[in-house]
C-alpha positions as a Markdown table, in Angstrom:
| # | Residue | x | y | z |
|---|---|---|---|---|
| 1 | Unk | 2.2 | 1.5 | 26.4 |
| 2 | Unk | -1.0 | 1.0 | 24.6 |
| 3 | Unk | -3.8 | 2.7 | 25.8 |
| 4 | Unk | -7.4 | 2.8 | 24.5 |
| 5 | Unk | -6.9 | 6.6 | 23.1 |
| 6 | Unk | -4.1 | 5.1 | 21.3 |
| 7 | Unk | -6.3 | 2.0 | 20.1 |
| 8 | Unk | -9.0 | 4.3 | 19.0 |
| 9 | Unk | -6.6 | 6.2 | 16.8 |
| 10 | Unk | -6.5 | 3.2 | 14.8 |
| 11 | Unk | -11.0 | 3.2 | 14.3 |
| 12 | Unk | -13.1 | 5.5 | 12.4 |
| 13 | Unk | -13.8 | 8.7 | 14.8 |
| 14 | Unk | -15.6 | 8.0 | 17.8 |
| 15 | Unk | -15.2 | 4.4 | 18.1 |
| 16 | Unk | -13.6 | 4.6 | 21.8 |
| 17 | Unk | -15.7 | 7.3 | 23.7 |
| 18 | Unk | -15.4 | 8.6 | 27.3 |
| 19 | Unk | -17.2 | 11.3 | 28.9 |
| 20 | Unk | -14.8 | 11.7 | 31.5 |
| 21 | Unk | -14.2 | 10.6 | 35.3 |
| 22 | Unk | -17.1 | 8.9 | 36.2 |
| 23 | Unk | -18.3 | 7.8 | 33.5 |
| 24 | Unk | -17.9 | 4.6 | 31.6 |
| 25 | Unk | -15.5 | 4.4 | 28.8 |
| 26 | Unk | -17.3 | 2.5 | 25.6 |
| 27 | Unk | -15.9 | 0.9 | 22.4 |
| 28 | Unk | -18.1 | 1.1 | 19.5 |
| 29 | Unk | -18.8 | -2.6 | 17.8 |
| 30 | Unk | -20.5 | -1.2 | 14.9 |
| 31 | Unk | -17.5 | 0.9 | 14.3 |
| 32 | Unk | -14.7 | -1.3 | 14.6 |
| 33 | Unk | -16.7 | -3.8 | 12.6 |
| 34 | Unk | -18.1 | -1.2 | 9.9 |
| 35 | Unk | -21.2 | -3.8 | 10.6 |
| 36 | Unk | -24.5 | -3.2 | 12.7 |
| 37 | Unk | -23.4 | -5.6 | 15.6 |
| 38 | Unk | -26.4 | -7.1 | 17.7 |
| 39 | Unk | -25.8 | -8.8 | 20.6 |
| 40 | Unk | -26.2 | -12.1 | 18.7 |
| 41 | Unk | -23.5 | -11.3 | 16.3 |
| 42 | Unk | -20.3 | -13.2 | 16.4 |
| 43 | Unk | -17.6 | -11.5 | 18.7 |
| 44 | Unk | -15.1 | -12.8 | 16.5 |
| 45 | Unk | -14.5 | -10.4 | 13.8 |
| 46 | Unk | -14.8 | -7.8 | 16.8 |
| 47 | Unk | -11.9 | -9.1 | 18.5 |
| 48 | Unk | -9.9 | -9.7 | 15.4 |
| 49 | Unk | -10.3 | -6.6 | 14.2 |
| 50 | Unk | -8.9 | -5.0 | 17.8 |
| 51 | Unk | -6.3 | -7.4 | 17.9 |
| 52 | Unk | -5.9 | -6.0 | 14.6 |
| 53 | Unk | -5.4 | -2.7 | 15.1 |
| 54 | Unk | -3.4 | -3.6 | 18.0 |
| 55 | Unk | -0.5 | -5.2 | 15.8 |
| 56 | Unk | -0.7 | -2.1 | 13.8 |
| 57 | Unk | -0.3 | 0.5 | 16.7 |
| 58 | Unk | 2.5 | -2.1 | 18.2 |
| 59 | Unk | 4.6 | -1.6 | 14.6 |
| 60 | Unk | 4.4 | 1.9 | 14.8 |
| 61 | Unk | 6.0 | 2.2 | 18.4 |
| 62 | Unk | 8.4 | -0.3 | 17.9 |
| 63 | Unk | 9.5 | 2.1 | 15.0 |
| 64 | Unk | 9.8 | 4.9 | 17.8 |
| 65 | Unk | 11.3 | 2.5 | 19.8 |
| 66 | Unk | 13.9 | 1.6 | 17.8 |
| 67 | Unk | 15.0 | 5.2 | 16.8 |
| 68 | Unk | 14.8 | 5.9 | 20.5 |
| 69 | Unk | 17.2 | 3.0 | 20.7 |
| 70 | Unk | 14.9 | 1.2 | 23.4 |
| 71 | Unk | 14.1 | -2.7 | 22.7 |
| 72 | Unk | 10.7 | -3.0 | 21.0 |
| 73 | Unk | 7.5 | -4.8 | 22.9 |
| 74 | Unk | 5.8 | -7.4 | 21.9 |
| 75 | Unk | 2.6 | -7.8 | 23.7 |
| 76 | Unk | 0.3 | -9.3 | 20.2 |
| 77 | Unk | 1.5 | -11.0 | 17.3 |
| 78 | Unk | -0.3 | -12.3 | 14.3 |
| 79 | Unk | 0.6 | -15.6 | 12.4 |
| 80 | Unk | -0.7 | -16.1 | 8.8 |
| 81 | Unk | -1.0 | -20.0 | 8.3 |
| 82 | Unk | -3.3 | -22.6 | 5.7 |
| 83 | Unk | -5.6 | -25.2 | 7.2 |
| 84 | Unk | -7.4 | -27.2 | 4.4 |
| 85 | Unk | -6.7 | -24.6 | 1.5 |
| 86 | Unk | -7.8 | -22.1 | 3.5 |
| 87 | Unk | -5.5 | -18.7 | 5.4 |
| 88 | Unk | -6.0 | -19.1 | 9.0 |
| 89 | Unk | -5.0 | -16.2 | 11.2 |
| 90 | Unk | -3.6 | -16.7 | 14.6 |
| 91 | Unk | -3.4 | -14.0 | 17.2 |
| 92 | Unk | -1.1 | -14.2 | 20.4 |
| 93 | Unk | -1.9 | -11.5 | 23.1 |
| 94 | Unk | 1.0 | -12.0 | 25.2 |
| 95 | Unk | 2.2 | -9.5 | 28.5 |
| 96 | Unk | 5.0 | -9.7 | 31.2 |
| 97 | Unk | 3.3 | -9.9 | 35.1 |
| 98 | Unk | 5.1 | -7.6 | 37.6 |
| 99 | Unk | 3.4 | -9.3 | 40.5 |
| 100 | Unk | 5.2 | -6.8 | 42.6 |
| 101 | Unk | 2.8 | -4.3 | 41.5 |
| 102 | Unk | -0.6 | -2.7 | 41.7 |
| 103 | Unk | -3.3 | -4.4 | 40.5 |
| 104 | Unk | -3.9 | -1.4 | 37.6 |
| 105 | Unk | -0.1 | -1.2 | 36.5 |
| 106 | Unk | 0.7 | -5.7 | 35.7 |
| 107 | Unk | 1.8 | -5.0 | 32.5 |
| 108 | Unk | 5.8 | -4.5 | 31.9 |
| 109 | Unk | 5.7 | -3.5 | 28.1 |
| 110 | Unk | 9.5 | -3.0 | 27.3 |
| 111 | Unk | 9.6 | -6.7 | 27.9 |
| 112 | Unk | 12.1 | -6.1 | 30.9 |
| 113 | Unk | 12.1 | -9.1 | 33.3 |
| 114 | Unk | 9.7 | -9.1 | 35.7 |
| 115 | Unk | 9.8 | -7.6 | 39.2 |
């Protein structure tokens, strides 16, 4: 399961910070960027570069996975493509809803069915 520990591995130190119960957990834009980030800057390369880092954590459990001989998840996936000479990149967040569940626990990422 990814969790934002796990995420943050993936960021220069100190991009995902928590104090602890309590207190808010915070994701550094200026970090995951490597930009100063103002509120007017475009959330774009922000979330591209989580999704990002995302796909990369996702490869490396799937690896785990495999040796572990459990089927792999696939909860984002990136598509290169060309629009007018141009790459385009196209990213898919995808999950599996156990209704059945909490509220805090939807996800089902070993893409069993759902409950």
């Amino acid at each position: 399961m990814l969790n934002f520990a796990q995420l943050g591995e993936k960021f220069p130190p100190e991009t995902v910070v928590w104090g602890g119960f309590g207190l808010p957990l915070t994701i550094n834009a200026n970090r995951v960027t490597g930009d100063a980030v103002t509120p007017e800057t475009n959330v774009l390369e922000f979330y591209a570069k989580l999704l990002e880092a995302a796909i990369v954590f996702q490869t490396e459990l799937n690896e785990q996975r495999t040796l572990a001989g459990l089927p792999p998840v696939a909860i984002v996936a990136k598509t290169i493509g060309q629009e007018g000479g141009n790459p385009t990149f196209t990213y898919t967040f995808k999950v599996t809803i156990a209704s059945g569940t909490a509220l805090n626990n939807l996800l089902i990422p070993d893409t069993s069915p759902a409950l």
